[in-house]
C-alpha positions in Angstrom: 15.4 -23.6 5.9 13.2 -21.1 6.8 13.3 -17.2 7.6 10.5 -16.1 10.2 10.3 -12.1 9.4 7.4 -9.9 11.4 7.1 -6.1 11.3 5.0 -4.5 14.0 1.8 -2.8 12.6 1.1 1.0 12.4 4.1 1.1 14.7 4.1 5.0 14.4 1.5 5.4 16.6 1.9 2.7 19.1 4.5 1.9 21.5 7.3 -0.2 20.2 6.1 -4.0 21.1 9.5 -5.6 20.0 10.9 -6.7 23.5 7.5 -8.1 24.2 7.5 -10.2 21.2 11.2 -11.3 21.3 10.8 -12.4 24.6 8.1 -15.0 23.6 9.9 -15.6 20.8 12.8 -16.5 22.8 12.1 -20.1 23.9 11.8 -21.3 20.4 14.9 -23.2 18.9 16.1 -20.9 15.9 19.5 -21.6 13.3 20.0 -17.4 13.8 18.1 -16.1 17.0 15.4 -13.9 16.6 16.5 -10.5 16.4 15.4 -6.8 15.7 16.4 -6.0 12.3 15.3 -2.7 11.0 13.1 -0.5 12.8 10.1 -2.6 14.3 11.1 -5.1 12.4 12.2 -8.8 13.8 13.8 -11.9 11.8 14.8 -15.6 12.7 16.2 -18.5 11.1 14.6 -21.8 11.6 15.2 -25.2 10.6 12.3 -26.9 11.5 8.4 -26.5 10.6 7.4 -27.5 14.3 9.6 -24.3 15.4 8.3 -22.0 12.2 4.3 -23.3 13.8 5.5 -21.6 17.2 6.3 -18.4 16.1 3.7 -18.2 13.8 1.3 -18.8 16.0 2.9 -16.2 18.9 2.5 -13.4 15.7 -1.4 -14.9 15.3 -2.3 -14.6 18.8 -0.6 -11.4 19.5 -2.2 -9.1 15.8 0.2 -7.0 16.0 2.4 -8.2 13.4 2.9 -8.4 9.6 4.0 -11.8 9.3 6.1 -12.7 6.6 7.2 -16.8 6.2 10.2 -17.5 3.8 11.4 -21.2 2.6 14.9 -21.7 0.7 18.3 -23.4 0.6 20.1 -21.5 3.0 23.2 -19.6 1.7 26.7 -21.4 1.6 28.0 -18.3 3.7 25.1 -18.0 5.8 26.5 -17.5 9.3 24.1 -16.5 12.3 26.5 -15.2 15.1 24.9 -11.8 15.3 22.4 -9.3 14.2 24.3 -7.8 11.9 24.4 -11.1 10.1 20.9 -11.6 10.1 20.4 -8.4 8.4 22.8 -9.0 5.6 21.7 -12.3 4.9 21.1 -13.1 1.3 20.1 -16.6 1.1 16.8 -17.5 -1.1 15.1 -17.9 2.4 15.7 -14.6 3.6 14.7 -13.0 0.4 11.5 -15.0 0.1 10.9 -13.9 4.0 11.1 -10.4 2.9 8.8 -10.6 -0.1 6.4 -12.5 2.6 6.1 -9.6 4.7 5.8 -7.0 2.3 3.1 -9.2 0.4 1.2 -10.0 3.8 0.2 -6.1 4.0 -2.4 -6.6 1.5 -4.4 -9.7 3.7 -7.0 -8.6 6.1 -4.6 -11.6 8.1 -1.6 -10.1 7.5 0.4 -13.1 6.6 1.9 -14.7 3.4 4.0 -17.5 2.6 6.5 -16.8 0.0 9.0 -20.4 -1.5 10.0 -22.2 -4.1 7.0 -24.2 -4.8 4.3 -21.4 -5.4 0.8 -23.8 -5.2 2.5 -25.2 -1.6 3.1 -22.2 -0.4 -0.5 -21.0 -1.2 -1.8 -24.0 0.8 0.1 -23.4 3.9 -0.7 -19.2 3.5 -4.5 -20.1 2.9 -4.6 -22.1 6.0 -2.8 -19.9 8.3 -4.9 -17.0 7.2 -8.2 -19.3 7.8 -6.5 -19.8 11.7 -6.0 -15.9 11.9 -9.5 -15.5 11.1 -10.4 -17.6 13.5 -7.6 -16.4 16.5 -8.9 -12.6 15.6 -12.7 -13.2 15.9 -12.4 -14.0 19.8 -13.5 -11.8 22.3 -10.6 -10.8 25.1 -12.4 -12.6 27.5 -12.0 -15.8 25.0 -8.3 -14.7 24.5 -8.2 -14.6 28.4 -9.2 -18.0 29.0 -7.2 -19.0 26.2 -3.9 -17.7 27.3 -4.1 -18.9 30.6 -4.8 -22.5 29.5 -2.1 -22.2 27.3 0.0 -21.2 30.8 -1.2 -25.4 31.8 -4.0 -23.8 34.2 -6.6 -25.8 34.7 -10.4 -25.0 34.3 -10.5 -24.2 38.3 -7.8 -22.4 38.9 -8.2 -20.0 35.9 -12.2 -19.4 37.4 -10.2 -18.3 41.0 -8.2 -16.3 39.0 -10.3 -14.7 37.1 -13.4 -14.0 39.4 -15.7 -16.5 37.7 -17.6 -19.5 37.3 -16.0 -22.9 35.9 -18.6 -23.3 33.7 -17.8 -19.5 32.4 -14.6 -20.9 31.7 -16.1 -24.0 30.0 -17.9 -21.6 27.9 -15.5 -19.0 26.9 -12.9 -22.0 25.9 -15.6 -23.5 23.7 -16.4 -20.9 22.1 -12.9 -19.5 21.2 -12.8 -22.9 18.8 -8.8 -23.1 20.9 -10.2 -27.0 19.8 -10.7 -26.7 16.4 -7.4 -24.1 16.3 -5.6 -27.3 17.8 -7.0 -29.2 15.6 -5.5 -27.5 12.5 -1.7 -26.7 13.4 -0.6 -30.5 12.6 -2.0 -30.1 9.1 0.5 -26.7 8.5 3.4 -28.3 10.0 3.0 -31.0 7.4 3.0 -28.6 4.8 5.9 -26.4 6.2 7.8 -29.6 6.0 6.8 -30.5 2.3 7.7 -27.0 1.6 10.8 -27.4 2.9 11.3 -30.7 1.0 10.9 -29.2 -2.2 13.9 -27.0 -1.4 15.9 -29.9 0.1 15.9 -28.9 3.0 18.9 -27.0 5.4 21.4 -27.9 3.1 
């Protein structure tokens, strides 16, 4: 199992982005739904690396979260049916989770990966940090493009929507590496999912 946990950054002086951020968060399939937890704090349960790659990525594009990424047996008593649950959850994965997010504060890509199998989760923290490099050094124009390809626009209609040329768009797309980013997220999921392994999985 794994235990998504993301605090907003420098949430003092900024407006509280935690509606935003559950609401992309929403669509993705979760054993405990993702929830506010303390503060600007919010926390899922996930069974499966393919859904743990989602939100991931959704904290990535967004940079305005601490992500924290926890892997462990879930607890015997570990029952989602509300937030208060999720907050008082005690399982190795939730623990992990928050010893990811307080340990991501000291990246420039405020991530870390935090399980059983320390050199593992190194590999999957040093490549998500490598992607977060990569997400943070595009231009909002990139991001633009980006985000509205992402929406299943094509290269035409995101030129008419954006006042520009398709070859702009061409441009912007290439170089925003969104290819190479693509390229990369099959390699984490397979080591979410050895990760996972070497806890046994759910159980």
């Amino acid at each position: 199992m794994f235990v998504v946990t993301m605090d907003q950054k420098d949430s003092r002086h900024d407006a509280d982005r935690v509606p935003d951020l559950l609401s992309r968060l929403d669509p993705i399939e979760t054993l405990g739904g993702f929830a506010r937890t303390v503060g600007d704090e919010v926390q899922g349960a996930l069974a499966s690396a393919d859904q743990v790659v989602r939100a991931a990525r959704i904290g990535l594009w967004s940079g305005y979260w601490h992500i924290g990424i926890g892997c462990g047996s879930a607890g015997s008593g570990d029952i989602f049916a509300d937030d208060d649950a999720m907050r008082s959850a005690r399982s190795p994965a939730f623990i992990r989770a928050r010893e990811a997010v307080e340990a991501s504060k000291k990246y420039t890509v405020s991530l870390a990966v935090v399980g059983a199998d320390v050199d593992l989760a190194g590999d999957v923290q040093a490549v998500l940090q490598l992607l977060g490099v990569l997400i943070d050094s595009r231009t909002d124009a990139q991001r633009e493009v980006v985000e509205l390809a992402g929406e299943g626009l094509s290269g035409q209609e995101i030129a008419k929507r954006l006042g520009i040329s398709e070859a702009s768009v061409s441009r912007r797309r290439g170089l925003s590496r969104i290819s190479e980013e693509e390229a990369a997220w099959p390699a984490v999921r397979r080591l979410l999912a050895e990760l996972d392994a070497s806890n046994g999985g759910v159980s």
